[in-house]
C-alpha positions as CSV (number, residue, x, y, z in Angstrom):
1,X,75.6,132.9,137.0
2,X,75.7,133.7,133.5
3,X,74.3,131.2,130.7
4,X,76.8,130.0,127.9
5,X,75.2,130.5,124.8
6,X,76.0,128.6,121.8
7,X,77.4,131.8,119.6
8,X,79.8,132.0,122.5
9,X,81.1,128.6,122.6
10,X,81.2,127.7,118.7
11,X,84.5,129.8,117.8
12,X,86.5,127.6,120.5
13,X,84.9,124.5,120.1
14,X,85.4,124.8,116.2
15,X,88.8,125.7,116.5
16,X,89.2,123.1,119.0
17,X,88.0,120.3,116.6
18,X,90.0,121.5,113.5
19,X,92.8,122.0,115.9
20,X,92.6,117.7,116.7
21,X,92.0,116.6,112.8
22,X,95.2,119.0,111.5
23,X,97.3,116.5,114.4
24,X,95.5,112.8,112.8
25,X,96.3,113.7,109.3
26,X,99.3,112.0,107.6
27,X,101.8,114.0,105.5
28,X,102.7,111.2,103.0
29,X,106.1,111.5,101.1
30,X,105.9,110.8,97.0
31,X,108.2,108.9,95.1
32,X,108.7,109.0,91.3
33,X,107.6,105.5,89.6
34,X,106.9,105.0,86.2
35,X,104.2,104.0,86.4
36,X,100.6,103.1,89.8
37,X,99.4,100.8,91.3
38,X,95.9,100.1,94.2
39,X,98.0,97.7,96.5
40,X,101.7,99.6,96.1
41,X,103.9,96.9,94.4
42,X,104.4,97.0,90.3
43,X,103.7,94.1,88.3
44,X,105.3,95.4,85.0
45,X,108.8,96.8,85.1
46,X,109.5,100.2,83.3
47,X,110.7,98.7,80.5
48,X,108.1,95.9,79.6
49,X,107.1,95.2,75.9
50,X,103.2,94.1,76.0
51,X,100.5,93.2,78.7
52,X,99.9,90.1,79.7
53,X,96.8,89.9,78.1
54,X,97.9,91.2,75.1
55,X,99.9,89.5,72.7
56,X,102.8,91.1,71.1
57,X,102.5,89.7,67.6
58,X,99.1,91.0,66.9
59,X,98.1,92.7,63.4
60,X,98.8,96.1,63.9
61,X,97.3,99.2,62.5
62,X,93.8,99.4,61.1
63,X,91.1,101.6,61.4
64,X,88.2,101.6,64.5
65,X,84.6,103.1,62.9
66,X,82.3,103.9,66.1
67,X,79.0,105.1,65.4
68,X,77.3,108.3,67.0
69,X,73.3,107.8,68.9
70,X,72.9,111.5,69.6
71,X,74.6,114.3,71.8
72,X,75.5,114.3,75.3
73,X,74.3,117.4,77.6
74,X,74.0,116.0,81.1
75,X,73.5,112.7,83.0
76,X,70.1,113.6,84.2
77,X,67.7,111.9,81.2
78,X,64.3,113.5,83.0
79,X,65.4,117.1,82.1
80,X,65.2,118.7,78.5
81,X,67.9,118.3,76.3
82,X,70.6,121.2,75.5
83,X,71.6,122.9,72.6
């Protein structure tokens, strides 16, 4: 009797597993919206004026000054910075 060995069997049992995710996935179907939402339903309608938590008769216009700390290489803050 001849032994299996594993170089044999990993091709069909590869193929085999593959074979049994492909038939659980789901094909879902998309729909345009104007807009997304976590739990499916909308809360604004496509034609809303402000968010709730803004108000709509807010000063408007302005100007935003943001100041700068330094560059931004990499999120690692052990390793030297970049150029």
């Amino acid at each position: 009797m001849k032994k299996i060995t594993l170089q044999e069997i990993k091709v069909p049992v590869c193929t085999a597993l593959l074979s049994v995710l492909f038939l659980f996935t789901q094909v879902s179907i998309s729909q345009a919206a104007h807009g997304i939402s976590i739990d499916g339903k909308l809360k604004y309608p496509a034609d809303f004026k402000h968010f709730d938590y803004a108000s709509d008769e807010a000063r408007k216009g302005g100007t935003l000054v943001l100041h700068d700390l330094g560059s931004f290489d990499k999120m690692n803050p052990y390793t030297l910075k970049g150029s």
